[in-house]
C-alpha positions in Angstrom: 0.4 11.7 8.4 2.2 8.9 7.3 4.5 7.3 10.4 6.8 4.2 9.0 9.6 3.3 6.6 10.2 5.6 3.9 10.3 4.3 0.4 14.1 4.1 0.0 14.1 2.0 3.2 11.7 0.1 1.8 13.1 -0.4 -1.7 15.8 -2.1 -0.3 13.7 -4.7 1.4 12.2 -7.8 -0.5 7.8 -7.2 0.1 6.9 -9.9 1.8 8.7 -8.2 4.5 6.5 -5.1 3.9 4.0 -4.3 6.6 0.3 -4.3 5.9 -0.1 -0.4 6.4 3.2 0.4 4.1 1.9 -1.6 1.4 -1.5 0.0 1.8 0.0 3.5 2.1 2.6 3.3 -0.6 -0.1 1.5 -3.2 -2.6 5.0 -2.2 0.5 7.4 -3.2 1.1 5.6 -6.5 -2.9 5.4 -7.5 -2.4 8.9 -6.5 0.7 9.6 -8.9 0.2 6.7 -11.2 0.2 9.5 -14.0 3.9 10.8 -13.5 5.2 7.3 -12.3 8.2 6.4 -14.5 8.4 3.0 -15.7 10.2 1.9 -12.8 7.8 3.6 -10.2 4.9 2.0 -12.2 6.5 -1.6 -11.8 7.4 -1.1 -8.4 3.5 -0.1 -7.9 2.3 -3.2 -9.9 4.4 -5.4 -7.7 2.8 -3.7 -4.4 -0.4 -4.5 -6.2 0.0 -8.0 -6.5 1.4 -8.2 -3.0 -1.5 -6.5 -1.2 -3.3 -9.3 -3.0 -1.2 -12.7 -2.4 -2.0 -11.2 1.5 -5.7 -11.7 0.9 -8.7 -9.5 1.9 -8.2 -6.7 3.9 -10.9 -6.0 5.8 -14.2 -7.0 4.3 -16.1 -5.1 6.3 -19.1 -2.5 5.4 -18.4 -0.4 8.0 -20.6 0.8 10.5 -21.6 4.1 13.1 -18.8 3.3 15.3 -15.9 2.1 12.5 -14.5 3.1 9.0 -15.9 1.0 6.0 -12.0 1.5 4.7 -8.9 -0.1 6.5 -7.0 3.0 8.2 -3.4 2.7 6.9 -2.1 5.7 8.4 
């Protein structure tokens, strides 16, 4: 389950002052729903996109018996 800012919140906030696990989660829910995004949800999710990558790598790492090969958002 999602704990943080909801979307409106966030909406109103420029995204470089996003959190790393609200961009991650927000950019999974509009992969998600990227086929009944209107034009303005599918900007919005382009601009998270390009966000998530002006922050650099997250993670990098394969994963292992003790960890998650994907960065845990949630």
């Amino acid at each position: 389950m999602y704990i943080g800012r909801e979307l409106s919140e966030l909406t109103m906030l420029p995204l470089d002052r996003w959190e790393l696990n609200e961009l991650m989660y927000h950019h999974h829910i509009f992969s998600q729903l990227a086929a009944y995004l209107s034009t303005e949800g599918a900007s919005l999710h382009v601009k998270v996109i390009r966000e998530l990558e002006s922050r650099g790598p997250v993670g990098g790492d394969k994963g292992g018996w003790d960890h998650s090969s994907a960065p845990i958002y949630d």
